[in-house]
N, C-alpha and C positions, 0 to 999 in steps of 0.2 A: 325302704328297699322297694326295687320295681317288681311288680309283679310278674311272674316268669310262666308260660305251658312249654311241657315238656316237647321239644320236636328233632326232627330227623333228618337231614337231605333225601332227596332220592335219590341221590347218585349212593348214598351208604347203603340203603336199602336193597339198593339194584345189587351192589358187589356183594353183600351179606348172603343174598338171595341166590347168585351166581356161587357163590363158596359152598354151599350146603347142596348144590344142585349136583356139583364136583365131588363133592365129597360123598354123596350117595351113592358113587359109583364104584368107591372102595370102600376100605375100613375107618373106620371113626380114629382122627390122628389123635395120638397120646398128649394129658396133662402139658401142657408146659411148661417149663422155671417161672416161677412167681406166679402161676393163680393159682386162687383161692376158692377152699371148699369147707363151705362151714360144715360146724363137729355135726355131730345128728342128733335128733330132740331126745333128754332136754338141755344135753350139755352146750346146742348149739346160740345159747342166750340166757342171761339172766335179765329178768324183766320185773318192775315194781309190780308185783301181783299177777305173775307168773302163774300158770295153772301149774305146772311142776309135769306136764306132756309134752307141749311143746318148749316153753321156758321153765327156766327154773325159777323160780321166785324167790325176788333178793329185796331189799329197803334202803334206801336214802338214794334212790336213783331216778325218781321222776326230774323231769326236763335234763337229760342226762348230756353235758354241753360238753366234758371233757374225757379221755382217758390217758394214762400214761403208766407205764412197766417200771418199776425197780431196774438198777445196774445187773442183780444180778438174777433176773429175770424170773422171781420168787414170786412176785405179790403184783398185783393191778389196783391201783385208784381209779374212780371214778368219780367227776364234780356233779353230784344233782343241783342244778339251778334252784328248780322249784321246791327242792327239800330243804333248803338249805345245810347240803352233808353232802359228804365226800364217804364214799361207800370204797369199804377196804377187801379185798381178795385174796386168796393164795393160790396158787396157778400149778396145775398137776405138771409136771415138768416135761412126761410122754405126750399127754394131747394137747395140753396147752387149757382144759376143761378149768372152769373157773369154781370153788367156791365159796361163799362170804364168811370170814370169819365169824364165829357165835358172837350171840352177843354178849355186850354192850361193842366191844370192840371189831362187830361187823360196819361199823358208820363211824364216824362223829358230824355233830351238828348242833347248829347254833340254838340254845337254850333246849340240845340233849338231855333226855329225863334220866341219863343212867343208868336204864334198862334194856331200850333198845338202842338207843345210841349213846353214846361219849358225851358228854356236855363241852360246848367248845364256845368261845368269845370270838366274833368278829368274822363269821363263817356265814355272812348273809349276800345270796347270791350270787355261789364260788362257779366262776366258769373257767378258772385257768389253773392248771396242777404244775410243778417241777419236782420230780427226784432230784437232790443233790447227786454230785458224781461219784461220791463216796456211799452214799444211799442210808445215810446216817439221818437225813433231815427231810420234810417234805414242806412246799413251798405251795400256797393257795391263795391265788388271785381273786377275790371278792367284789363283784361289783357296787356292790351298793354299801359297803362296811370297809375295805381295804387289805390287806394283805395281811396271813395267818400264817405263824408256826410250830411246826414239829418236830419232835423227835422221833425216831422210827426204828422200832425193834428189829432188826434184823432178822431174826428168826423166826415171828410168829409176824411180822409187817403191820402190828398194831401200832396206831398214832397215840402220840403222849401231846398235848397243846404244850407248850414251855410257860412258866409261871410269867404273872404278870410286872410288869408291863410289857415284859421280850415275847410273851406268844400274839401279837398282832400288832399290827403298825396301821394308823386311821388318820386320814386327813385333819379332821378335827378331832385328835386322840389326845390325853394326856389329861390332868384334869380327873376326875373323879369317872374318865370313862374306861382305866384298866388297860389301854392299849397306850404303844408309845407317840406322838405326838407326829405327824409327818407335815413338812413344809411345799409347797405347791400344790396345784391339783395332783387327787391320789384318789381315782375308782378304778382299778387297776382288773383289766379284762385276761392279761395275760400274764405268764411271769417265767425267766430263765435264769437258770444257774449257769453263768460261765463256767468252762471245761475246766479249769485249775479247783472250781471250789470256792475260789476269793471272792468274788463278785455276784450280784442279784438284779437282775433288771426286770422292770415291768412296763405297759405300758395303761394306760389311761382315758377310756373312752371316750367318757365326758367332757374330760380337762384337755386333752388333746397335748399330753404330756408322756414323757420316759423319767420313770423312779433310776435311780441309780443306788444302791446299797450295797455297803462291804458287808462282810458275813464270814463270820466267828467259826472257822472249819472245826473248832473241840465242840463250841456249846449249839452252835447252828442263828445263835443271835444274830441280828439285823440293823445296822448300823448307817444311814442314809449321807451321804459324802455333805463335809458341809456347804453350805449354798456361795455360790447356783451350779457347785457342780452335781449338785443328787438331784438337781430336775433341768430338763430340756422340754420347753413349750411352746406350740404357736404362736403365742402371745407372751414371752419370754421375756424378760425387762433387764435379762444381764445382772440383775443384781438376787433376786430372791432364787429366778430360773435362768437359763441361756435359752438364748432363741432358736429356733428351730424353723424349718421351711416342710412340707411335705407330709405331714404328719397332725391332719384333719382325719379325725375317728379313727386313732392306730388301733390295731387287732392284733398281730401278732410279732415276733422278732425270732430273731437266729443270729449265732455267732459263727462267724467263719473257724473251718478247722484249727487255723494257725493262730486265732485269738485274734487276728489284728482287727478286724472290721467287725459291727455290726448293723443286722440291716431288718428295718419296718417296715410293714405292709400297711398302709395306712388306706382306709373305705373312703373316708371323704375327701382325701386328697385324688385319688384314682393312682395313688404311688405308691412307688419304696422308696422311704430315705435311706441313706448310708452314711455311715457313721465311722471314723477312725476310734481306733478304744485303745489305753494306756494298760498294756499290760498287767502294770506294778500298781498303778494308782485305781484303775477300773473306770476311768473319766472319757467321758464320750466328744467328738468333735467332730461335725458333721462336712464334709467335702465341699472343696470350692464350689459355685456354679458354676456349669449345670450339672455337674458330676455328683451333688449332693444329693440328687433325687433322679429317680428314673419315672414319668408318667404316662400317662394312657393322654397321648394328644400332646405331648410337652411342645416347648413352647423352643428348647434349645438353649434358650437362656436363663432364666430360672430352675428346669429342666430339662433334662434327657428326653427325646421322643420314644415312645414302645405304642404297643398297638394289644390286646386283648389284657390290658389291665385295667377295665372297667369294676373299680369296687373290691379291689384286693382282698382276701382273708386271711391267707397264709403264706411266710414268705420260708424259704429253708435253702442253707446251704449244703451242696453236695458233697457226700461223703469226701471226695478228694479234694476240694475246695475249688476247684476252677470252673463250675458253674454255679448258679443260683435259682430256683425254681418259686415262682407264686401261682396259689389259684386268686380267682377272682369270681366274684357274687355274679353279677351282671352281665359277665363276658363270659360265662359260662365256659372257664375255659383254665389251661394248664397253660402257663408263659417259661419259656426260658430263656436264658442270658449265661453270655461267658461271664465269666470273672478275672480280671486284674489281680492273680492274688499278693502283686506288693502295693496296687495304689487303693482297691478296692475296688474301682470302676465296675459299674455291669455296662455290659453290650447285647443288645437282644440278637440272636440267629435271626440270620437272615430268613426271609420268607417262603417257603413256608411254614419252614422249620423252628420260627419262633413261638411258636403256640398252636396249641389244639384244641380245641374251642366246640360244641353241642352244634354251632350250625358253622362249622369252618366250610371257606370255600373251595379248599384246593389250593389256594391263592393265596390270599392272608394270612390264613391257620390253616393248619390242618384237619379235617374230620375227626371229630371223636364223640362219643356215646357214652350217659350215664354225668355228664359234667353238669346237668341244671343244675343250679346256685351253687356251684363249687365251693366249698368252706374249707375241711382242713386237706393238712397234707402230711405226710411220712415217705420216709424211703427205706428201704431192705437194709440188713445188718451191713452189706457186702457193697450197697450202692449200686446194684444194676436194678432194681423197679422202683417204682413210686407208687403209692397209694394217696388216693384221693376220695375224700368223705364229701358229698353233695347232698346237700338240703331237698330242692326239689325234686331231683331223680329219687332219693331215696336211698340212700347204697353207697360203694366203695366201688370205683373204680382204678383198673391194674394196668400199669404202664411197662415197659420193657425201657431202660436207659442208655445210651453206648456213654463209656464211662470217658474214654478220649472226647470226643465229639460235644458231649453231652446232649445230643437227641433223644428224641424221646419217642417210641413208637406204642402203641396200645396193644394189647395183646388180643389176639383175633377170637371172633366170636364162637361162644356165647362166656367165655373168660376175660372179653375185655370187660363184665363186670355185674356184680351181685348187689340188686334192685329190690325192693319192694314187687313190682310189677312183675319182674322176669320171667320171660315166657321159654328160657336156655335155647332160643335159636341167638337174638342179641344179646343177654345177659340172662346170667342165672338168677331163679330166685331170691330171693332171703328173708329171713325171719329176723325182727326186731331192729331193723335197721332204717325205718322212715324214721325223716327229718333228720341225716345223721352229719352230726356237728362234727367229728372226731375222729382218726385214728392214728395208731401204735403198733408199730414190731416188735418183735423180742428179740433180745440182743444176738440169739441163737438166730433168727431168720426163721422159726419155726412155726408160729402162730403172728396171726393180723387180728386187734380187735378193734370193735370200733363202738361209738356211742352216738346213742340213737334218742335224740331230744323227744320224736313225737312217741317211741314207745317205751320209753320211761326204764332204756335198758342198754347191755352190752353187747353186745354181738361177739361169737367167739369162730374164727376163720382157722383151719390149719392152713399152712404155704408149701408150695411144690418147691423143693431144692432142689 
């Protein structure tokens, strides 16, 4: 990864500056829909070794790379990388205030003592989480051991691992190692549940591949399509995996609303692949060229040309399905595209309008603040904001969406976004939110959380409705 300093235009600085110059002259304008105001200490964070003033102090959430909310907006996980555990919540329903379930069933984690945490198999290095839609099952992406499953009480949101060989699936699994055996490359960074339930896809950092698994809606079992339709790779041979174009270092995926498409965000391709997906079968086909892939600099024939897709992280489609949304590492920046939603096509907005970018010029991208090393992304229950988790700004920055259009405007300062740094004339402060990999809404639209790799925690946001 390139190394990034944090910087500014002065033409953002001048306008920022000219806003607040204006605004002294009246009254300070009201909240607006979609920012964020985290809770107040110490509900406003739980952090691995939390003073319990400003955070609260919770366990298995150093290098905290993931979050994601239950269906019915009851419980929060969290992936600690460097704990190797997935640290479990229950979520106050008024403020959204987090706290860890007791233990042992506050965490599980890999070679768990039972007392503080859960004992769990195949939990080494989890950076990607899935709720099932039913919220029955929970799904974790492991980098360096492979993909783990659960069963999830719905009522108290504790994890059960599923007996062996069905609670984890391991590249080289099978054999005396407890997990079930997976074919292709499988270090699987990220993982989703299709919208029906049937379906499990992951993708694969190393291997530079997409898992493809059915999945058992009673037991939550995991079932990999026989070959080559359960893997799609770089270097695909048609017979063990299918080939694939686009999809150098995938990070993240999204399924279209309608099911038909889905689509990767791949760092060392500088793209999105797109993918046709079989409803009934859950088998993936990736589009003619160049419609198969969209890149930063495409070429038109192998790809689609776009412009601030430098090092994708996360891709997502919009709530209504007619556009598509990625950040990107390098480009410091939020990309949008229409959507085709019978062929799948994306087409980037025309410019300016196609991305907002840390040092946009007006011209290419748009101006925006708070995107150094853009990583993840979410959007509102409702589809009118987007939230965006940046590494080196530190923080979550808040976008306004027009839901026709699909543009994207930033919400004006000091709400277009909560930093580490924040001095509330550009961005508001925050607490536990450097280096933050990660964030989540809740299905209500009422809280933002997010996770914060360098402070070993969650961050907990109310949202303006």
């Amino acid at each position: 990864m390139k190394s990034h300093q944090e910087h500014r235009t002065m033409g953002g600085i001048l306008a920022v500056a000219l806003g607040l110059i204006i605004g002294a002259a009246g009254s300070a304008p009201a909240q607006p829909v979609g920012a964020l105001t985290q809770l107040p200490r110490p509900d406003a964070c739980t952090q691995e070794g939390g003073d319990g003033i400003n955070c609260r102090d919770g366990i298995g959430l150093a290098g905290a790379e993931d979050v994601e909310i239950s269906p019915d907006g009851k419980h929060v996980y969290v992936a600690g990388f460097q704990d190797n555990a997935v640290a479990v919540f229950a979520r106050t329903p008024g403020s959204g205030a987090l706290t860890q379930l007791p233990a042992p069933n506050g965490c599980v984690a890999d070679a768990g003592d039972g007392i503080t945490c859960q004992d769990a198999l195949g939990l080494f290095g989890p950076s990607g989480i899935a709720v099932s839609p039913d919220g029955a099952h929970v799904y974790v992406a492991s980098y360096a051991s492979g993909l783990t499953v659960f069963s999830r009480d719905a009522a108290s949101g504790a994890l059960t691992q599923l007996p062996a060989p069905d609670g984890c699936i391991a590249e080289f699994g099978g054999g005396g190692s407890d997990c079930t055996d997976a074919y292709g490359p499988l270090s699987p960074t990220s993982v989703l549940v299709s919208p029906d339930g049937k379906f499990v896809y992951t993708v694969a950092l190393n291997g530079d591949a997409i898992g493809v698994f059915a999945r058992s809606k009673a037991t939550g079992k995991l079932t990999q399509l026989p070959a080559p339709e359960g893997c799609l790779s770089l270097t695909g041979d048609g017979t063990t995996c299918k080939s694939a174009i686009g999809i150098d270092d995938p990070r993240s995926l999204s399924i279209s609303k309608n099911g038909k498409h889905l689509y990767v965000a791949a760092g060392g391709s500088d793209a999105i692949a797109i993918f046709r997906r079989n409803k009934q079968t859950g088998t993936l086909t990736q589009l003619d060229a160049p419609n198969g892939c969209i890149a930063n600099g495409g070429d038109g024939i192998t790809c689609t040309a776009a412009i601030g897709l430098d090092s994708p992280t996360a891709v997502l489609v919009g709530k209504n399905g007619h556009h598509v949304y990625a950040t990107s590492y390098t480009s410091d920046a939020l990309t949008i595209f229409a959507r085709d939603a019978s062929t799948g096509v994306l087409t980037q907005l025309p410019a300016p309008h196609g991305c907002i970018a840390e040092s946009g010029d007006g011209v290419t991208c748009t101006d925006g603040v708070g995107l150094n090393g853009a990583r993840g992304l979410a959007q509102s229950n409702n589809g009118r904001h987007l939230y965006v988790a940046s590494i080196l700004s530190s923080g979550v920055a808040a976008f306004r969406r027009d839901k026709t259009s699909g543009e994207v405007e930033q919400l004006y300062y000091p709400n277009a976004c909560t930093i580490t740094t924040g001095d509330n004339v550009l961005c508001r402060p925050g607490l536990a939110v450097s280096n933050a990999r990660a964030v989540a809404v809740t299905p209500n639209g009422r809280n933002v959380y997010l996770a914060s790799y360098g402070d070993d925690g969650v961050a907990v946001f109310g949202r303006k409705r």
